[in-house]
C-alpha positions in Angstrom: -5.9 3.4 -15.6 -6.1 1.6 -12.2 -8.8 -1.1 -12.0 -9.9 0.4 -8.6 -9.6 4.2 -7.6 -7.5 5.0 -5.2 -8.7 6.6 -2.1 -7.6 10.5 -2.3 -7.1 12.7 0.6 -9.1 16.2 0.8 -5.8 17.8 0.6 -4.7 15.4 -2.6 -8.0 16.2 -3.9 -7.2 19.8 -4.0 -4.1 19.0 -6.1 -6.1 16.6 -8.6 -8.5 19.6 -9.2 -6.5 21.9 -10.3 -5.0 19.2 -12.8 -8.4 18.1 -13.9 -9.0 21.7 -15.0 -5.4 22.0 -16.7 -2.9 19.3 -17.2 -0.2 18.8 -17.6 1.5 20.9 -15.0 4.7 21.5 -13.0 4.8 21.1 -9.4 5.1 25.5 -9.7 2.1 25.8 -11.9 0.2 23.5 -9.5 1.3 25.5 -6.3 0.7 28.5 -8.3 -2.9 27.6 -9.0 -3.7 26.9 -5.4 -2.1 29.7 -3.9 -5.4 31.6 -3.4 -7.2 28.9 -1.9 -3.9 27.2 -0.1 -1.2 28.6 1.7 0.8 26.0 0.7 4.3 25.7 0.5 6.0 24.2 -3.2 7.2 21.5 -0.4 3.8 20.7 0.5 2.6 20.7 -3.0 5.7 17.8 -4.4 4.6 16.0 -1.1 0.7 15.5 -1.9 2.0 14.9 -5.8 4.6 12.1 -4.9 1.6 10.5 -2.4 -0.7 10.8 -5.7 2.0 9.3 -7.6 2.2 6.2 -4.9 -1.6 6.0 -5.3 -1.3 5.4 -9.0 -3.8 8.3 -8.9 -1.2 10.4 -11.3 1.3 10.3 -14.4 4.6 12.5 -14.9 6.3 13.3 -17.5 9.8 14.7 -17.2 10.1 18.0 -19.3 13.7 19.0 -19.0 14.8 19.5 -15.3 10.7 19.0 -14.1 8.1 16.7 -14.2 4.9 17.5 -15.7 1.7 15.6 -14.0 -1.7 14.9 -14.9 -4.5 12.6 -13.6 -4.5 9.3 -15.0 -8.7 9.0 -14.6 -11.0 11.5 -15.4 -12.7 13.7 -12.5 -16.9 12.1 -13.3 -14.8 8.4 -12.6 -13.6 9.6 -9.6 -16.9 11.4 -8.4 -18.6 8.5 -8.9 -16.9 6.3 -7.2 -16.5 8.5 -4.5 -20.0 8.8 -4.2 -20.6 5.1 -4.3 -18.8 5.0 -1.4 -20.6 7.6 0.9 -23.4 6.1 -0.1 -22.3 2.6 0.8 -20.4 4.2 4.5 -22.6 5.9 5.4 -26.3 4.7 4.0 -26.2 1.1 3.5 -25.5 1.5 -0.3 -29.2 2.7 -0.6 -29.7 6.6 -2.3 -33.7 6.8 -0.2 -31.7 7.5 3.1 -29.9 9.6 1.7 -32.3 12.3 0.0 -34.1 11.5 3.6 -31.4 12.6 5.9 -30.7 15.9 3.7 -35.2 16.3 3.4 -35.3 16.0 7.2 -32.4 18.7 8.1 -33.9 21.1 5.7 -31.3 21.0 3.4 -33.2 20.4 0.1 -34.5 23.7 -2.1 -37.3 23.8 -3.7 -35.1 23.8 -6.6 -33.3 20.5 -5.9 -37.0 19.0 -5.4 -38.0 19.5 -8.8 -34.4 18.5 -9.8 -34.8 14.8 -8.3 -38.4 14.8 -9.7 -37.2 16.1 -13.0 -34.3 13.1 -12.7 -37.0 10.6 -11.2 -39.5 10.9 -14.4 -36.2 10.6 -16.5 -35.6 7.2 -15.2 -38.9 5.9 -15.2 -39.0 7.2 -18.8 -35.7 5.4 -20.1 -36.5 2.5 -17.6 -39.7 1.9 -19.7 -38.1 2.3 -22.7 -36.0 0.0 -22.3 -38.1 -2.7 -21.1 -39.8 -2.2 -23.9 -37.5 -2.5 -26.6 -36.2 -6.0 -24.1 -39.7 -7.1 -24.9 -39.5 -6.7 -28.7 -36.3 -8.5 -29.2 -36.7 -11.1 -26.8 -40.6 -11.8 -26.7 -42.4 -14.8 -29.2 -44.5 -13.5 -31.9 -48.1 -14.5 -31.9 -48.2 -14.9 -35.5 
């Protein structure tokens, strides 16, 4: 697996998607898969697949006259980092600005409210926890 993620294009993304839901697959199966969403050609499908290959972003195995491919990280790692990385572009690296922009365009539910509250108490919760159990092995004993 590569140290760093390589960046992926939203075209290449589309590829990576389809093999992050099934792999491995031919170049055909891949086109295949995409050809309700993509009008893609099986030209334009071996091009996005050799750029993933150049990325490092892919593995292929040959399988008689093809090549079969499939992601070499897992689709959360590559969320995540992509996330990381809006946040750092576009928000200074800092999540508050974020939920503050979507707040302020009216973009959050009232569902998605009680979602980041519901994840907020989480953290605080297993944030306390865990300074907790830091005290016990770590503090003196007033024994």
């Amino acid at each position: 697996m590569p140290d760093e993620l390589p960046a992926i294009t939203s075209a290449e993304a589309e590829v990576m998607e389809v093999l992050w839901r099934s792999s491995p697959l031919s170049a055909e199966d891949i086109a295949a898969a995409l050809a309700d969403r993509q009008n893609w050609q099986l030209a334009t499908v071996k091009t996005l697949l050799n750029r993933l290959l150049k990325k490092d972003a892919l593995v292929a195995e040959r399988d008689g006259r093809r090549f079969l491919y499939a992601p070499r990280f897992p689709r959360a790692e590559w969320a995540h980092s992509e996330s990381l990385s809006l946040l750092d572009r576009l928000f200074g690296g800092s999540l508050a600005p974020l939920v503050a922009h979507f707040s302020s365009q009216r973009k959050l539910k009232a569902g998605d409210v009680q979602a980041l509250k519901r994840l907020i108490e989480d953290y605080e919760q297993r944030d306390a926890g865990a300074g907790a159990a830091k005290g016990r092995k770590g503090g003196k004993s007033n024994d």
